[in-house]
C-alpha positions as CSV (number, residue, x, y, z in Angstrom):
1,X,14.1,0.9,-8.0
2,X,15.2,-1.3,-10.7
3,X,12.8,-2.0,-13.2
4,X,12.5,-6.3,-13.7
5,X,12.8,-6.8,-17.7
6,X,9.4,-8.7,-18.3
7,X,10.2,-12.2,-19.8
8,X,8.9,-13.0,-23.1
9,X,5.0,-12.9,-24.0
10,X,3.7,-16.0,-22.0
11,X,1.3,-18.5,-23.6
12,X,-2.2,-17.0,-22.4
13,X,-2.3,-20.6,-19.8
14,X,1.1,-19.6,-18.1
15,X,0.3,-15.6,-17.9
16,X,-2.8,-16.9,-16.0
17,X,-1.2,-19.2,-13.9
18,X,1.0,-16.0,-12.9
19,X,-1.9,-13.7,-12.4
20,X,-3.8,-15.8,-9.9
21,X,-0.9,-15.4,-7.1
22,X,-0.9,-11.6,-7.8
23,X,-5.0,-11.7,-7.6
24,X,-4.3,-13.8,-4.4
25,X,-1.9,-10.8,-3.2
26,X,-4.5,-7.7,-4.4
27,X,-7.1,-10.2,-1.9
28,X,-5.1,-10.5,0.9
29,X,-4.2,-6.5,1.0
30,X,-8.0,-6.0,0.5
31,X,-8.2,-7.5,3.6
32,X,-5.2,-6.4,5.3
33,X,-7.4,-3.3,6.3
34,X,-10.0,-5.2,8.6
35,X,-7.3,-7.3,10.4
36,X,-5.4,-4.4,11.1
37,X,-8.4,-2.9,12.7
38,X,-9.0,-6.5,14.7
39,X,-5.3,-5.8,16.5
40,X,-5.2,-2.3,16.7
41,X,-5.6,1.1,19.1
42,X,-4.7,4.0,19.0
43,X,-2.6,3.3,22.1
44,X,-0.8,0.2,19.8
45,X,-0.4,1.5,16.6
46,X,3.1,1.9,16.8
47,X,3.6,-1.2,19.0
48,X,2.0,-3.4,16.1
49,X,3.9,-1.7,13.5
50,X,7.0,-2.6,14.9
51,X,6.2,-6.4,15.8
52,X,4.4,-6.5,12.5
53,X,7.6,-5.8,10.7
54,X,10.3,-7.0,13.1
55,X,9.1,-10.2,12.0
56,X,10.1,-10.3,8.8
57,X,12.6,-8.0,8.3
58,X,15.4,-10.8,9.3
59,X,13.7,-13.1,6.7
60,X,14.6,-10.1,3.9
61,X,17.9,-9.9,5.4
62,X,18.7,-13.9,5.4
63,X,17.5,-14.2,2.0
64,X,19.1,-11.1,0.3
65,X,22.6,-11.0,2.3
66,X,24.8,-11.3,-0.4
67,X,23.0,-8.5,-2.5
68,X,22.4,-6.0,0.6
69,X,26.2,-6.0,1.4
70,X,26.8,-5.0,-2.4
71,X,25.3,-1.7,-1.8
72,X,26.8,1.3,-1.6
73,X,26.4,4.3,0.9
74,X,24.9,6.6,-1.7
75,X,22.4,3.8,-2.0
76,X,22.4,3.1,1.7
77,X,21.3,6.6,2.0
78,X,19.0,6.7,-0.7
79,X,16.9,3.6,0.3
80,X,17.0,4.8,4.3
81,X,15.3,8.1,3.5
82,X,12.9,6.5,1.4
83,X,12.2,4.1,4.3
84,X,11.6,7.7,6.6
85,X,8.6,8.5,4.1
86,X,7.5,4.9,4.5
87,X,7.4,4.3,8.0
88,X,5.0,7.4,7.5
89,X,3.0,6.1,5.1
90,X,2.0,3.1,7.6
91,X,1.5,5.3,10.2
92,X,-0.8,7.1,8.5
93,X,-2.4,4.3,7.6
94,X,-2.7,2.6,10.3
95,X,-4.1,5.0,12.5
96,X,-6.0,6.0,10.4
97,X,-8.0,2.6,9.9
98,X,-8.5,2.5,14.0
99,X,-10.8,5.6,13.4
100,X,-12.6,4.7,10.2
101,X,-14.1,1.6,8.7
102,X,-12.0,-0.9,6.9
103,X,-14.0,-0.2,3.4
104,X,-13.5,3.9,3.7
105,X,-9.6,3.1,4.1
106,X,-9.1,0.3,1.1
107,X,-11.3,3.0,-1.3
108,X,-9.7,6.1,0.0
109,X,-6.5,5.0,-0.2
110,X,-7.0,4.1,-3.6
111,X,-6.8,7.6,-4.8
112,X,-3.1,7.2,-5.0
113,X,-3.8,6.0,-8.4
114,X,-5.3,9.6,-9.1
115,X,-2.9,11.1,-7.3
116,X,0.4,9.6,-8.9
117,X,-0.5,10.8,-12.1
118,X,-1.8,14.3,-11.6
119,X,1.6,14.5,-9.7
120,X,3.8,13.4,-12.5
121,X,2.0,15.5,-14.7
122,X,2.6,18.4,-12.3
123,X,6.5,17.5,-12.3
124,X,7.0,17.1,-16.0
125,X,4.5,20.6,-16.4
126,X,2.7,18.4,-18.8
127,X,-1.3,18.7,-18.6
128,X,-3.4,15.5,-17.8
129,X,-6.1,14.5,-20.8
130,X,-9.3,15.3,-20.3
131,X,-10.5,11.7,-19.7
132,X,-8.1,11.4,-16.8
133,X,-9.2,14.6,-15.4
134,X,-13.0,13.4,-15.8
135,X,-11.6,10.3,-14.0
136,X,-10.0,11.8,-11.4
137,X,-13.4,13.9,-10.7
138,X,-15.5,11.0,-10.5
139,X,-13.2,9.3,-7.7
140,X,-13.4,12.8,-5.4
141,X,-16.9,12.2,-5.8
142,X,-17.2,9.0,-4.8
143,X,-14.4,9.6,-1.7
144,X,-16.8,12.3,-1.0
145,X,-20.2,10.3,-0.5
146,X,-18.3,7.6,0.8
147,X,-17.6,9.4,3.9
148,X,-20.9,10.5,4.3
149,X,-22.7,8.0,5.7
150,X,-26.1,8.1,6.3
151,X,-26.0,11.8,6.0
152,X,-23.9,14.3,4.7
153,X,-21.3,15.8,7.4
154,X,-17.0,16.5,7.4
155,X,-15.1,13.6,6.7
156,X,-14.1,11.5,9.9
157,X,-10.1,12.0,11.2
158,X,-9.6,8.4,9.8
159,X,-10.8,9.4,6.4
160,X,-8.6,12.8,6.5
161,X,-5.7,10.4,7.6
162,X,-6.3,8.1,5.3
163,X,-6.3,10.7,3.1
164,X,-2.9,11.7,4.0
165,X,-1.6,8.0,3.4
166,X,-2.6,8.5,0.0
167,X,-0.7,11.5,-0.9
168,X,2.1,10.4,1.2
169,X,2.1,6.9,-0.8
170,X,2.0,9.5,-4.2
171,X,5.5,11.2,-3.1
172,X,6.9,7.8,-2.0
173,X,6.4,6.7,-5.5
174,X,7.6,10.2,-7.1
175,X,10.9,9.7,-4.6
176,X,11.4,6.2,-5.9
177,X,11.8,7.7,-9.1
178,X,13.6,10.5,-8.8
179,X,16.0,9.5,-6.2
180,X,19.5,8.7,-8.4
181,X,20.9,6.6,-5.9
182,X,18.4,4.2,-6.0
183,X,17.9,3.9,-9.5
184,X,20.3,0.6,-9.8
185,X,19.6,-0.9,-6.8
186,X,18.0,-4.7,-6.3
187,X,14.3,-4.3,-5.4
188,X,14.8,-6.6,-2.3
189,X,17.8,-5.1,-1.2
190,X,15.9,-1.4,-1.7
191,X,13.0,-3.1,0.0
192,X,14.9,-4.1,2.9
193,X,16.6,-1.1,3.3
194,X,13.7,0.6,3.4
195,X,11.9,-1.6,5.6
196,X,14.8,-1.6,8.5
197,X,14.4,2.4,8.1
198,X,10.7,2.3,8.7
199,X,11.1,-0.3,11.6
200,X,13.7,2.4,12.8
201,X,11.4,5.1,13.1
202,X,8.8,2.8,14.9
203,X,11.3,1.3,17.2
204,X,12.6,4.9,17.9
205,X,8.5,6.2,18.5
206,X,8.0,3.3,20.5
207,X,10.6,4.1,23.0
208,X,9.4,7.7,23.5
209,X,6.8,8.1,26.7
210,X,3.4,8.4,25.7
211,X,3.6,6.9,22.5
212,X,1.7,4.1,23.6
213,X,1.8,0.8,24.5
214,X,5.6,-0.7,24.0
215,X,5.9,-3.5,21.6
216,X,6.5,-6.0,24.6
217,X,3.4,-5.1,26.3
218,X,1.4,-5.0,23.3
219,X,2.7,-8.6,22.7
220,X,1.7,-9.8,25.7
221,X,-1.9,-8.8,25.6
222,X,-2.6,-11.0,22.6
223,X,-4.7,-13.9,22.4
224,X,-4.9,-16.5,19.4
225,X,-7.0,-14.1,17.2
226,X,-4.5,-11.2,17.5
227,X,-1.6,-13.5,16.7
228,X,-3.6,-14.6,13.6
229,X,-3.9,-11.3,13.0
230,X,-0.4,-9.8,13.3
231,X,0.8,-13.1,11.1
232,X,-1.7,-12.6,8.3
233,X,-0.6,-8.6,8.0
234,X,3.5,-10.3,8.3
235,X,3.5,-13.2,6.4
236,X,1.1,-12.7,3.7
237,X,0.7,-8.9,3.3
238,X,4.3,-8.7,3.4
239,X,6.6,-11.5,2.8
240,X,4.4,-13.6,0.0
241,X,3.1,-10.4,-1.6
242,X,6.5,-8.8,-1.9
243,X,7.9,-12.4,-3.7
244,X,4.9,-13.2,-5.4
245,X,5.6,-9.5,-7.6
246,X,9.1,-10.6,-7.9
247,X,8.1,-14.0,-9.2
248,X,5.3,-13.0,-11.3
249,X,6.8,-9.7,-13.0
250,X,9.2,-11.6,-14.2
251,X,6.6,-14.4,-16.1
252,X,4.2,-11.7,-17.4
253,X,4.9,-7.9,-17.3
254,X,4.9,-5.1,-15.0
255,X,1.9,-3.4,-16.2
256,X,-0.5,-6.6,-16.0
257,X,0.6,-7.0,-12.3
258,X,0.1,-3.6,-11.6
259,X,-3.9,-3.8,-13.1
260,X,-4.3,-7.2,-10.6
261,X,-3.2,-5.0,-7.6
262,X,-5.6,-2.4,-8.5
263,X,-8.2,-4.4,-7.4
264,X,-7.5,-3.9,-4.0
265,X,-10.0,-1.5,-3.5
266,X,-12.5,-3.8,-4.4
267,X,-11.4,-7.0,-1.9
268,X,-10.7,-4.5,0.9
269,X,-14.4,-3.0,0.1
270,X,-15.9,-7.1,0.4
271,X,-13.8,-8.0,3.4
272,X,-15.5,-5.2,5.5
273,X,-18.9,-5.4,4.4
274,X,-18.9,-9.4,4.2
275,X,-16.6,-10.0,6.8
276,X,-16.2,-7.4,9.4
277,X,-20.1,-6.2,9.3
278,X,-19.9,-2.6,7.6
279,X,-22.5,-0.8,6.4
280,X,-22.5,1.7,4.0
281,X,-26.1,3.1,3.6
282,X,-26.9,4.3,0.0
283,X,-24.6,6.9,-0.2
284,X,-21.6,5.1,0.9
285,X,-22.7,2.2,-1.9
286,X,-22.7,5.2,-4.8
287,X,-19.5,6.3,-3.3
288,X,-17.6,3.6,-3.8
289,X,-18.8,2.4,-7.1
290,X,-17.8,6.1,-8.3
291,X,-14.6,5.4,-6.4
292,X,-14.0,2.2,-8.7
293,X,-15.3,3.4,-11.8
294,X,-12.8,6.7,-11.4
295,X,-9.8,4.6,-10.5
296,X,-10.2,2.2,-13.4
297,X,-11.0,4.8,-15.8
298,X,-8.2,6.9,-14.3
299,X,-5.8,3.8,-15.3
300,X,-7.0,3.2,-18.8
301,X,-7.1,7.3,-19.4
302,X,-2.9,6.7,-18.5
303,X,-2.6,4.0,-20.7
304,X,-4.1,5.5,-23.3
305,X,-2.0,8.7,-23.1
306,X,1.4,6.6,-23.2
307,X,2.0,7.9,-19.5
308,X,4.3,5.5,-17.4
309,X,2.0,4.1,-14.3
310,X,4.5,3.8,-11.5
311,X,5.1,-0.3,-11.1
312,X,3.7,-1.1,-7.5
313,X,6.4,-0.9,-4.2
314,X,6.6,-4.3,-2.8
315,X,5.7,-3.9,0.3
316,X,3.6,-2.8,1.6
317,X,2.2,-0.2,1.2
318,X,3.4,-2.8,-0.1
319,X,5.5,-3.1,-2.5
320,X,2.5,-1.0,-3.8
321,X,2.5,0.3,-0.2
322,X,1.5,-2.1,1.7
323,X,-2.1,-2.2,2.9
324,X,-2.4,-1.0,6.3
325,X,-1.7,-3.9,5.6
């Protein structure tokens, strides 16, 4: 993915004025989780997914025609396998949310924070500092009581997919990296690209008996409140947020975008308890304020150490992944 130069250091009133859209972004993913769990089954998982992105993937088209037709095949090929690993990443997450609570999946899947870097480590054969291994301790913790409940049992199947998600989201970012093809291409071309591969795989899912409902029956079940639903997870979790990083990388830096989207966690925690009704007993409450405390500490042991933190995928999942959402 091409890396977006950061402008020159803002005056301190313009780098806010750029921060509060990228807060307004980390909010809406926070909440991305619960209204995917309002629209969703497991028999409409895939439907959603593919009206979800259906409906924007012909606004990406329209407004980065002239760049898309300027890539090459190598890049072509490049961005539609990385869109394969995507469209997994959302199905992951999104069945995974039907089977847990909206909170468990915005704190779980913040672990990809841990995960990135203990992977790049891994890569380079470099060993992690001891603060970020404290860090990344601390956040297992708190995944672990989070899950627990009023009691301590085996993580729920959503939890374990969720989970998944994360690590998944950790190889999507390694790929992003690593694939050479991809290394010059524009972010909304690779973006799209990767998009129209993920909508692919949906699409092709979708047609395959007992998959679940078809996107055309899933459609016509909706009232008002799943509409809402599906355009909240379309239009802002997906359009603004992708062009909202776009716009504000390019006013402040990559870095200070990438600590406002960390807070996802956080809004996606406050959406389920405040809006959707959660409960966490006191167990799940330790959990994820270890869950918090690891990641942030996790992402200032990073800094610290001079480590690169992989810029967030505009998408989705993203495109820090989009949210299940």
């Amino acid at each position: 993915m091409t890396v977006i130069s950061p402008a020159p250091e803002a005056a301190p009133r313009r780098a806010w004025l750029a921060d509060l859209p990228v807060l307004a972004v980390a909010v809406v993913w926070g909440g991305s989780y619960l209204a995917a769990k309002g629209i969703t089954t497991t028999h409409t998982v895939i439907a959603v997914l593919v009206l979800r992105f259906a409906l924007v993937l012909p606004v990406l088209v329209v407004a980065g025609w002239a760049r898309l037709r300027a890539l090459g095949p190598a890049q072509l090929r490049g961005a539609g396998g990385l869109g394969l690993v995507l469209g997994g990443i959302f199905l992951l997450e999104t069945y995974g949310v039907v089977h847990t609570s909206a909170t468990n999946a915005g704190l779980i899947i913040s672990l990809t924070m841990i995960f990135t870097p203990l992977a790049e480590s891994a890569v380079r054969r470099r060993a992690p500092s001891a603060a970020f291994l404290g860090a990344a301790g601390v956040s297992v913790a708190g995944v672990v009581l989070l899950t627990q409940g009023a009691g301590f049992t085996a993580p729920g199947l959503g939890d374990l997919l969720i989970l998944g998600a994360a690590l998944a989201r950790t190889l999507h970012v390694l790929l992003m990296a690593r694939v050479e093809a991809v290394q010059d291409a524009d972010s909304l071309s690779l973006t799209t690209v990767q998009l129209g591969g993920a909508v692919l795989v949906f699409a092709l899912l979708a047609a395959v008996p007992g998959t679940g409902a078809t996107p055309w029956a899933a459609a016509a079940g909706f009232g008002a409140a799943q509409w809402a639903g599906l355009a909240f997870l379309s239009v802002f979790c997906t359009l603004f947020a992708f062009f909202v990083q776009m716009w504000a990388v390019r006013r402040t830096s990559p870095s200070r975008v990438s600590l406002l989207l960390g807070t996802e966690p956080l809004w996606a925690a406050v959406a389920g308890i405040a809006i959707g009704g959660e409960h966490l007993g006191p167990l799940g409450y330790a959990g994820m304020a270890l869950v918090l405390v690891g990641t942030a500490w996790g992402r200032r042991a990073v800094t610290s150490a001079a480590v690169p933190v992989p810029a967030a995928v505009p998408v989705p999942a993203p495109v820090t992944a989009p949210a299940a959402g």
